[in-house]
N, C-alpha and C positions, 0 to 999 in steps of 0.2 A: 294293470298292476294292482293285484288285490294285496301284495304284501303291503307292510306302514315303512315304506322303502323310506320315510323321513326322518324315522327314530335311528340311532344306532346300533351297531351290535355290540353288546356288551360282555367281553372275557369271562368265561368261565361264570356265565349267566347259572348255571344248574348247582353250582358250588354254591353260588349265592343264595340259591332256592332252598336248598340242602341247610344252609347255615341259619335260619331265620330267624330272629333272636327270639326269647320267652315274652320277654318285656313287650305288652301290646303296644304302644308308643311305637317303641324301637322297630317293633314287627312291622307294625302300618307304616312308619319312614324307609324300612326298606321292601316291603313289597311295593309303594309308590315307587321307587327309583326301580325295579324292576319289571314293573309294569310299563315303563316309558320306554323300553327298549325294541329289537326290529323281533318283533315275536308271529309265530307262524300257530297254526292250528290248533298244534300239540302241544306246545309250548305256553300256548292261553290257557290250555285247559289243567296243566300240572299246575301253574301259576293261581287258577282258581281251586283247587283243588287243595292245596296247602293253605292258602288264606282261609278258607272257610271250616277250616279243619283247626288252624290255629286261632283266629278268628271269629268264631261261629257266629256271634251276632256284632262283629267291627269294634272301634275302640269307641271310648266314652267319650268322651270329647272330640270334635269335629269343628272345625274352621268350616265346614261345608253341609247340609243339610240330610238327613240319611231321607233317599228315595225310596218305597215303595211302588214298583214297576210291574205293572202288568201287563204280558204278551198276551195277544188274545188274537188267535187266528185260525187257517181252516185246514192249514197242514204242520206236519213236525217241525217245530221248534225249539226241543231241547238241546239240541247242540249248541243252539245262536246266545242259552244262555250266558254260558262262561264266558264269552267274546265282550258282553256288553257289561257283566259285571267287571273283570279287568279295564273295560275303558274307561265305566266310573273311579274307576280305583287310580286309572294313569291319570285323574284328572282332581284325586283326592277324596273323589265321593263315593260313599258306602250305599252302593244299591243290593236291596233284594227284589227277587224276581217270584211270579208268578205266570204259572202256561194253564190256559185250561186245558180241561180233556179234551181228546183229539176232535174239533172240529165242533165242539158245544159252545163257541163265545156268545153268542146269542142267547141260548139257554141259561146259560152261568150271568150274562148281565139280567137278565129277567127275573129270575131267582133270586129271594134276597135271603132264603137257607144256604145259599153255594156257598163253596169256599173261597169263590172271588170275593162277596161280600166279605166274608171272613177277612179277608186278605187285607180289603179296605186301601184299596191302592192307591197312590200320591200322584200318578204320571200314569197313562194307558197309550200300551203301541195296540194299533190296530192292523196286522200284518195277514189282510187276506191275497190268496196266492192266484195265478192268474187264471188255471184250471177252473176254480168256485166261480172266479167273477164272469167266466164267460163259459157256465153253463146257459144251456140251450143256446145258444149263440151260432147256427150254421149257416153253408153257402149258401143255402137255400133261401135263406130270408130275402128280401125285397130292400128298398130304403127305409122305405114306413114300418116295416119289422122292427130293421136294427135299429131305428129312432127311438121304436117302443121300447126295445132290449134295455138300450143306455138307458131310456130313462127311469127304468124301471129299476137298473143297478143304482143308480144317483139316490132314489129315492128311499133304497135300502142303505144305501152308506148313513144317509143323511138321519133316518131314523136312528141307526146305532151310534150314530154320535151324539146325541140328544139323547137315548137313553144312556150312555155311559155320563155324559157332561149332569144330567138332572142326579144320576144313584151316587154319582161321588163327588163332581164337583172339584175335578181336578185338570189338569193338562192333557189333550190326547194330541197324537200324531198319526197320521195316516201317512202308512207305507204306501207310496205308490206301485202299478202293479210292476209287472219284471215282464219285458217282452220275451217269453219263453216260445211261443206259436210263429209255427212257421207258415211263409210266406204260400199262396195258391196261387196268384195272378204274377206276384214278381216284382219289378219295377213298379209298375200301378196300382199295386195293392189295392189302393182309396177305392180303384173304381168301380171292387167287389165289396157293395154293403155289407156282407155276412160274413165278411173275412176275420177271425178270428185275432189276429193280428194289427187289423185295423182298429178292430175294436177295442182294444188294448190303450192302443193308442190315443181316440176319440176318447175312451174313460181317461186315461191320463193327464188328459186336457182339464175333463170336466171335472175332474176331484180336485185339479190346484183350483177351479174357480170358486169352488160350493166350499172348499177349505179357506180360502180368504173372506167369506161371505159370515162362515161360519167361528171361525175363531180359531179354526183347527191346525195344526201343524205339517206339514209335508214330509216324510222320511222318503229321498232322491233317490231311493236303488237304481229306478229307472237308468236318472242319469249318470250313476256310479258304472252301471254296466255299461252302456254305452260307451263310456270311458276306458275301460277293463277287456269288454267284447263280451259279451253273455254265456260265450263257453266257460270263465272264466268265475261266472256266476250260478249256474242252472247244469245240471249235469242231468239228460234223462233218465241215465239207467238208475240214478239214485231215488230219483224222482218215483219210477216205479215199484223200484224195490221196497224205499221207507218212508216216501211221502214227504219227501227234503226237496222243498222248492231251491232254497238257497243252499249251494254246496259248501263243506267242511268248509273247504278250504277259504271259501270268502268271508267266514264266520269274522275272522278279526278285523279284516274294513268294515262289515258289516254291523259290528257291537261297536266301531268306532265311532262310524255316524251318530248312531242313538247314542252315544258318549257325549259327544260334543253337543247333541239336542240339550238331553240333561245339561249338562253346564251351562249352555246359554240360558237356559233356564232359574236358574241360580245365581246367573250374572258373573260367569268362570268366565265369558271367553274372554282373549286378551284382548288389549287395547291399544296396544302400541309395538311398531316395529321400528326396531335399531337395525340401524346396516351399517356393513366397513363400507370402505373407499376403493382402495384399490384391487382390482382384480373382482371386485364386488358391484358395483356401478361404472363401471369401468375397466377394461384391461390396461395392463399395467400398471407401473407407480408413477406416478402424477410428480412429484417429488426429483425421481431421475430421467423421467423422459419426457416429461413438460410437457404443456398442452395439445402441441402437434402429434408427439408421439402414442397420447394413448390411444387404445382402440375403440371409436365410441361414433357411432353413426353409419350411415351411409355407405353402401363400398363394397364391405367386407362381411362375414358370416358373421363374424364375431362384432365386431361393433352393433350388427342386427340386434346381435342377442340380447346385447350388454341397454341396447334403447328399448327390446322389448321386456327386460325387464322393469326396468324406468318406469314406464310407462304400465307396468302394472300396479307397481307401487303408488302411482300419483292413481291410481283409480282407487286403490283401499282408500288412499287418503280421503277421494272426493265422497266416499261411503262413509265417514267416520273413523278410519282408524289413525291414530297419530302415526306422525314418522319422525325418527330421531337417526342423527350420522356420531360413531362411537369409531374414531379410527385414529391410528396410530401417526403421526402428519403434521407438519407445520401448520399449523390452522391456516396462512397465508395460501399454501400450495394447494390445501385440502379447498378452499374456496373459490380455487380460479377458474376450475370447470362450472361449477355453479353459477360463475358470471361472465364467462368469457368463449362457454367451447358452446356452439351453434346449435351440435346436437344433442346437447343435455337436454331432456325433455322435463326430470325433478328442476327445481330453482329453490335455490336460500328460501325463500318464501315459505317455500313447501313444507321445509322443515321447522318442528317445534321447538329441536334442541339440537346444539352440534357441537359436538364435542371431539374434538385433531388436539393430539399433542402425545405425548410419548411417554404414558402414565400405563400400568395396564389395564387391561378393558372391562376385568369383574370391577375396579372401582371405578373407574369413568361411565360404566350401567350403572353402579348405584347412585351417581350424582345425576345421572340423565332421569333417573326414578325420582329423586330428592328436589330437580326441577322443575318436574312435569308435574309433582305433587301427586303420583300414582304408584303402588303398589312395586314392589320389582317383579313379583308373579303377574303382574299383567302387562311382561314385556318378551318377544321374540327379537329373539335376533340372528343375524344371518351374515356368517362368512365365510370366504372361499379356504380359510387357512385351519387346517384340522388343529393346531395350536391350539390357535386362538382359541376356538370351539370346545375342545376336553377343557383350558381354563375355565372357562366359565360355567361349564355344567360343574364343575369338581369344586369352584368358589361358588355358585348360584345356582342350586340346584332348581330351583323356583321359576328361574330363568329356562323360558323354552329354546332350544338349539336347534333345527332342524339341519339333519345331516346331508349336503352338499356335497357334489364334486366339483372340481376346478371349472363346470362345464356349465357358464350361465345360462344353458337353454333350460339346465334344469332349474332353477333357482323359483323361477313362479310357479311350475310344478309341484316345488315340495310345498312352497307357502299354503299352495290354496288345495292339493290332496292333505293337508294335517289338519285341514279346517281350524287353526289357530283361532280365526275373527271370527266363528259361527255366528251370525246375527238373527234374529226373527224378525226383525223390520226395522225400517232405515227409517230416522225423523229427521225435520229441519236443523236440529242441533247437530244432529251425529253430520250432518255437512256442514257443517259450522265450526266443526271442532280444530282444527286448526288455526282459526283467525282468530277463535277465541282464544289459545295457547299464545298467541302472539298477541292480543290484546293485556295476557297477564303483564306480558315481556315490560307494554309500555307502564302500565301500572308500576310495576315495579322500577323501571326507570324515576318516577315520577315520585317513589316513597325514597329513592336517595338523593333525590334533590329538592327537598324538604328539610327543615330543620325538628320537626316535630310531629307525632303521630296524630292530632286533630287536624294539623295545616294539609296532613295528607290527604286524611279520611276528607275533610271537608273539599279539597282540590277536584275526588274524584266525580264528582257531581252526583251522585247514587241514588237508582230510584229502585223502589221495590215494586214492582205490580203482582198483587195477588189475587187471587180468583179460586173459586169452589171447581172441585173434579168436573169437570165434563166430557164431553166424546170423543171432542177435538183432540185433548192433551190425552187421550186414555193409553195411547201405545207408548208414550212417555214415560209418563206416570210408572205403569206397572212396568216397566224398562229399569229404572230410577229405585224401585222400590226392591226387585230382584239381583241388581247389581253394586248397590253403596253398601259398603262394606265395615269403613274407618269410621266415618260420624254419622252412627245409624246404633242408635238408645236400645233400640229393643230386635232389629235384623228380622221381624219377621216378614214374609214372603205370601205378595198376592197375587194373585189369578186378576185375569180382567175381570172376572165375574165376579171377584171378591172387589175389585174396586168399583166395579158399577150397582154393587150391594150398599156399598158405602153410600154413594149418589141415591141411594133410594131409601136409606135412613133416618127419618126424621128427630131421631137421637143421637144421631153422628155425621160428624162433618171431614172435609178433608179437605185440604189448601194445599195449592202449587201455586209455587213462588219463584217469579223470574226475578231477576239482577239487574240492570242496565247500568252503564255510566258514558265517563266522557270517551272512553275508549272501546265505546261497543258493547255489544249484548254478551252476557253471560248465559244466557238461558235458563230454564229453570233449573235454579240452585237448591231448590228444599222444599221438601215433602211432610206434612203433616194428618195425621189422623186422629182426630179427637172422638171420644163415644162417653156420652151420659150415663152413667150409673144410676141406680136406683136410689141413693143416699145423697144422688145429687153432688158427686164430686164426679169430675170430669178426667178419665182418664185419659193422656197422650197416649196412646194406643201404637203410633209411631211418629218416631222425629228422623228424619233425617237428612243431612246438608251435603253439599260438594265442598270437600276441603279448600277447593281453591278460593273461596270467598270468606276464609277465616279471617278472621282480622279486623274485619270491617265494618263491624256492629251489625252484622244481621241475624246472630242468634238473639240480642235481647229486643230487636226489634222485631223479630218473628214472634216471641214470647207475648207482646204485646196486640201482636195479631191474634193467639191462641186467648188469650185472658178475654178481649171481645168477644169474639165468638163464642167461647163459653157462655159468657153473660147472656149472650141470643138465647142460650139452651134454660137458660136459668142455674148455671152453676154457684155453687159456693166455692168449689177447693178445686185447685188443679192436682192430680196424681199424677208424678210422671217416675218412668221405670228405668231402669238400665240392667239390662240384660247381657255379663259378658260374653263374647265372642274371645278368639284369637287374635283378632283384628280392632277389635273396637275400645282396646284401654284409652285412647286418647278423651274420651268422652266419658270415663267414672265418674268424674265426680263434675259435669257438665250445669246437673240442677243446685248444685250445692253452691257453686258460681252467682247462679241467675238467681239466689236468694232462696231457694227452698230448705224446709227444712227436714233432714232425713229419718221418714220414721224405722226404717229395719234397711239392715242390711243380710246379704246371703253369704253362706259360705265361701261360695267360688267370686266373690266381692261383688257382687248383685245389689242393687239400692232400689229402695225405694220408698220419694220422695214426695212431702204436699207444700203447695202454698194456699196459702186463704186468698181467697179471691178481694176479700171485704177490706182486707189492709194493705191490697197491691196498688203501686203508683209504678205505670209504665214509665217506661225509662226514656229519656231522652239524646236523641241519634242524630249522626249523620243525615241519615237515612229519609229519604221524601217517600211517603208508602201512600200508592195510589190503588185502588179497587180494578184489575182489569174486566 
């Protein structure tokens, strides 16, 4: 299925293209709501086609980062552009694209007159096609050949990623190849070294291993076809005709992936899934046909379906993603499967938030957002009832819906073909996240049965450990740094390269800050980057916190981390910025708080603020700060 069979079709979608308002604003709100739709080839391409034309360089202001994208490969790629700008666009982000000349990416990175340099690109796909990579590659070779062959391709990936990573010092991804070669031997393929197809394969292996080595990214065509069936992907006659590995038609999964790349990149993907109840985790209503009656386990097809999806959902969980239940239900009725029926595979446990009663469901999402302490954009939700579903796109539009049928074998199909949770790598915390959501629960418990905000803060026993960047925390770190959005001063965006630059700074520092208390680990809550100036004032270069530990004094105890650590440098004055975003008003006036004083502020309400180092008295906390 190359179509986005998970978006909807949306009425009279061409009127809407037709109608685009003047107003850039207005234009970019509705060409985003018209890019989230079930869109086919043609319809990417009128869709980029009008934006770029109304649009030419995006609006001014962006909640999201404008990408500079370079395709850089060894066959036609002009088509795939349109597909991947509309995905940044279905996903808020303003990319431009860059293809070199046919079959020069080599040349063009080499060259610092090209007009790649010129281009100066933010993100680089590396989309070589399977023909290039398995020139001279025939049946004739031996084992020790094709040994040589791979390694000899390895050694050329490997170099063009080190020369893109040294000239710009940006994100790449390497497309994996697309089994286009057909089979000679058949079922045994392996047992012919020179087999074309095998070799394919054997590279495919050895690119995701020199890519985790390397830093590098993966783009899954491979296993997108596989999925699909490769007819569906690779068309020869096109192939010979224009030199289109990848056919039209896949063009819109195909820009979808590199979509959701970009946004994880940025820290778009979402984070959390809502799900109904009945008919959703279960057939039937629980409610009229009581625990015996629904459909859910062992038996029957349907009960299969209804525990394999269960059970997909408890594995995002086990990867990081939250799970919240938003369903219309006596909360009693709505909890008795969860404690009583054998083959529920979810448990209460599982979930962070649950929300049964008979309110409707755009406002019982915004209080499951308002609970979780997360964004409502970074929630999916999933129901069987088309209702339900047009409500909440039409109240939330923010809110992702992926479009179902009645038929839950689809239901983990649509989740995991939308790539909603794109991830780039999984840490202790992102498995962690759950217990810690249930850890706030008890907190919270604990601050309404108290009489007082010190009796609470002091109850919760709170320890800080902090520690300088290192290797250990690095996929964190720059995780952390790419996706906090609300309490983040200044929002900007690093590479692991940019944060192991830091690590090698002897004028600049950077702190990650875990949380503990009586009810468990928080993980690291806040990210700091400090850099010495030449006048000897110590810029915050960036600050940023996990909302769920406001409250608790660890912005002025962090403060008191940053004022030391200066002093190591030899500072006088701390400068700290705020830079606004869409997202980040809760934090304006953050230094003003912690006692700075504001020397300028910006039009768009931008500050910036110092303290004197020479007249600061750390403040006293809660808070036990221990050195990890």
């Amino acid at each position: 299925m190359t179509d986005l069979h998970w978006l909807p079709v949306i009425p009279d979608w061409r009127q809407g293209l037709k109608a685009l308002p003047e107003n850039v604003a207005a234009a970019w709100d509705k060409a985003t709501f018209l890019a989230n739709a079930r869109l086919n080839f043609v319809l990417t391409n009128a869709l980029d086609e009008m934006v770029r034309r109304t649009l030419p360089t995006g609006p001014e202001t962006l909640s999201t980062k404008k990408v500079r994208l370079a395709v850089l490969g060894s066959s036609t790629l002009t088509h795939l552009l349109p597909a991947i700008r509309v995905a940044g666009l279905r996903r808020g982000i303003w990319v431009e694209t860059y293809e070199n000349d046919y079959g020069q990416y080599l040349q063009e990175l080499s060259d610092p007159d090209s007009a790649l340099h010129a281009f100066k690109p933010t993100a680089i796909l590396l989309a070589l096609d399977a023909y290039h990579l398995t020139a001279g590659v025939t049946a004739a070779l031996d084992a020790e050949g094709a040994d040589a062959a791979l390694e000899e391709m390895q050694s050329h990936l490997r170099e063009t990623w080190k020369l893109a990573r040294d000239t710009f010092r940006c994100p790449i991804i390497q497309q994996a190849v697309l089994p286009v070669h057909l089979t000679l031997l058949g079922n045994n393929e392996h047992r012919l070294p020179g087999s074309r197809a095998h070799f394919v394969a054997r590279l495919n292996q050895a690119i995701r291993t020199m890519a985790e080595e390397d830093g590098v990214d993966i783009l899954a065509v491979d296993e997108r076809a596989a999925r699909d069936g490769i007819g569906k992907w690779h068309d020869a006659g096109l192939w010979h005709r224009s030199k289109q590995e990848v056919a039209p038609t896949a063009g819109p999964m195909y820009g979808d992936l590199v979509g959701r790349w970009l946004a994880a990149k940025q820290g778009r993907s979402f984070k959390c899934l809502v799900m109904d109840l009945d008919n959703t985790l279960w057939g039937g209503v629980i409610g009229d046909d009581g625990l015996e009656g629904i459909a859910l386990g062992q038996g029957s097809p349907l009960g299969e379906a209804y525990v394999a999806f269960q059970d997909y959902a408890r594995e995002l969980s086990r990867r990081g993603v939250i799970l919240a239940v938003c369903s219309k239900n006596d909360e009693a009725n709505a909890l008795e499967p969860f404690e009583k029926h054998p083959d529920m595979v979810l448990k209460r446990g599982d979930i962070a938030s649950f929300v049964a009663n008979w309110s409707n469901k755009a406002d019982n999402i915004r209080a499951i957002a308002a609970e979780l302490n997360i964004g409502i954009d970074s929630l999916v939700f999933i129901d069987d009832n088309p209702f339900e579903r047009n409500l909440v796109r039409q109240e939330l539009p923010m809110v992702a819906v992926p479009e179902v049928s009645d038929d839950p074998t689809g239901y983990p199909v649509a989740l995991a073909d939308a790539g909603y949770f794109e991830g780039l790598a999984i840490t202790d915390e992102d498995r962690e996240r759950t217990s810690q959501y249930q850890g706030n629960k008890a907190r919270e418990a604990l601050k309404a049965s108290v009489t007082d905000l010190p009796a609470y803060l002091r109850g919760l026993e709170m320890q800080l450990i902090w520690k300088r960047f290192d290797k250990i925390g690095l996929q964190r770190i720059t995780q952390l740094i790419n996706k906090s959005n609300q309490f983040n001063l200044t929002t900007r965006r690093y590479t692991e390269d940019d944060v192991i630059a830091v690590m090698a700074d002897p004028d600049a520092f950077g702190l990650q800050l875990r949380l503990t208390d009586r009810f468990g680990d928080n993980g690291i809550i806040a990210i700091i980057i400090g850099r010495l100036q030449e006048n000897k004032d110590l810029l915050i270069d960036t600050w940023l916190m996990s909302c769920r530990v406001l409250g608790r004094q660890v912005e002025p105890t962090t403060l008191n981390l940053i004022a030391q650590e200066a002093h190591k440098l030899g500072a006088k004055r701390l400068i700290g910025e705020y830079i606004p975003t869409k997202k980040n008003g809760m934090v304006k006036d953050h230094y003003a708080k912690l006692g700075f004083v504001v020397l300028e502020t910006g039009p768009e309400g931008g500050n910036r603020a110092m303290l004197d180092l020479a007249s600061f008295t750390p403040a006293d906390t809660f808070i036990h700060v221990v050195e990890g």
